[in-house]
N, C-alpha and C positions, 0 to 999 in steps of 0.2 A: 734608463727608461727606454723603453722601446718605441723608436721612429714609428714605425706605421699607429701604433697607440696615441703617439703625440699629433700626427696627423690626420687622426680616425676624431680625437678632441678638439682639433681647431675645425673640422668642417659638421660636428656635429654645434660649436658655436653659431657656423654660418644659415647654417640651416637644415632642417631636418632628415636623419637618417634612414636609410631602409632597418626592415625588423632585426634582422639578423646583426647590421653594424651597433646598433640604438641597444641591443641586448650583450654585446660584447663587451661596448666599452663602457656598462653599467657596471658588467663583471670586475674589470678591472679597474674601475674609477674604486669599487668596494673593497678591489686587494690590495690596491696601490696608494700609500699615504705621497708617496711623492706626485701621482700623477695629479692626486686630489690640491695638492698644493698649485702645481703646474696649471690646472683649471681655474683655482681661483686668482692666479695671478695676471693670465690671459685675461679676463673677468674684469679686473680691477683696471688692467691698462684700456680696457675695452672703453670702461665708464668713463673712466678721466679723458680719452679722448675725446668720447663723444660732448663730453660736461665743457672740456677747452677751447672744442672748433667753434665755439659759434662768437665766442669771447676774445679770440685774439685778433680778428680783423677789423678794418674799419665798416664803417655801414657801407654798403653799398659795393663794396668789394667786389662782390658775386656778378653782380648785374655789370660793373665793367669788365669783369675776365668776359664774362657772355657776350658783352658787346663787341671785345675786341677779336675773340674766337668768329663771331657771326661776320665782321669786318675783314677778316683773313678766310672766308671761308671756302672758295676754291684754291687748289693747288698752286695757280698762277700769282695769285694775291700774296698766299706766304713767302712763295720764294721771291717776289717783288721785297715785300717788307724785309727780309732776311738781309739781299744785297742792298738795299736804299739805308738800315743800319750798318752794316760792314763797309760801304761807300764811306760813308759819315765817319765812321770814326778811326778808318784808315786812312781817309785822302790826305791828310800832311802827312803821314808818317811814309806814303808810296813815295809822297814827290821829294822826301828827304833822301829817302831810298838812291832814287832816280836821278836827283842831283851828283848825289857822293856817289852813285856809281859811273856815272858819266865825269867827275871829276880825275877818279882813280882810274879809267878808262885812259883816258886825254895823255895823264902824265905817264902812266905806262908806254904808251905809244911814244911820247915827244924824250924817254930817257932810257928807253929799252933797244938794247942792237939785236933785239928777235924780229921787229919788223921795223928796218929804217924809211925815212918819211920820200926820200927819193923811188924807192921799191912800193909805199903803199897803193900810187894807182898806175902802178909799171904794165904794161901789158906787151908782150913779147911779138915779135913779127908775124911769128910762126899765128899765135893764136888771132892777128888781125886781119891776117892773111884767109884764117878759117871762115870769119864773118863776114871779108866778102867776095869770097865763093858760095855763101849763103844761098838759096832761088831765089830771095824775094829780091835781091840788088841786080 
């Protein structure tokens, strides 16, 4: 079946065609037993959907998405709402985070000879000598 045909049929469901598309794909909806299928099946899930939306939510649905869209509705509000959920349901898992890495920090340092604890706030002559030749001293 040919794309521009299958396309030329889903926007003639949407809405009306100019003369020349509205005559084309009469032509071929009349040659074409596959496309004539392909219409009524488009057709049928058209109905069903439209016959299901209204039945599978609960009352009042609408009016809270509406609510909550109108309650978010400048840019500053959504991204408030976005980080104050992402806050929420991260801040144990950061501070788990942040313990075990300050844990595994600690011990690296107190069992590793890449920086010994005698050298960690060593500071050389030369460089104290730098700070005060500083102006401000």
């Amino acid at each position: 079946m040919d794309k521009r045909l299958l396309r030329l049929l889903v926007r003639s469901l949407e809405g009306p065609l100019k003369k020349r598309d509205r005559h084309r794909l009469d032509r071929a909806l009349s040659e074409s037993e596959e496309l004539r299928r392909a219409r009524d099946e488009i057709e049928a899930m058209r109905r069903d959907l439209a016959s299901g939306a209204a039945d599978s939510f609960r009352p009042g649905f609408a009016g809270r998405v509406l609510a909550g869209l109108e309650a978010a509705d400048n840019e500053d509000g959504r991204q408030m709402l976005f980080y104050a959920g992402f806050q929420k349901v991260f801040w144990r898992f950061t501070l788990a985070a942040l313990f075990i890495l300050a844990v595994l920090i600690s011990y690296n340092l107190a069992h590793s000879e890449l920086l010994p604890a005698n050298e960690l706030l060593y500071a050389s002559d030369q460089t104290v000598g730098e700070f005060l030749n500083l102006p401000i001293f």
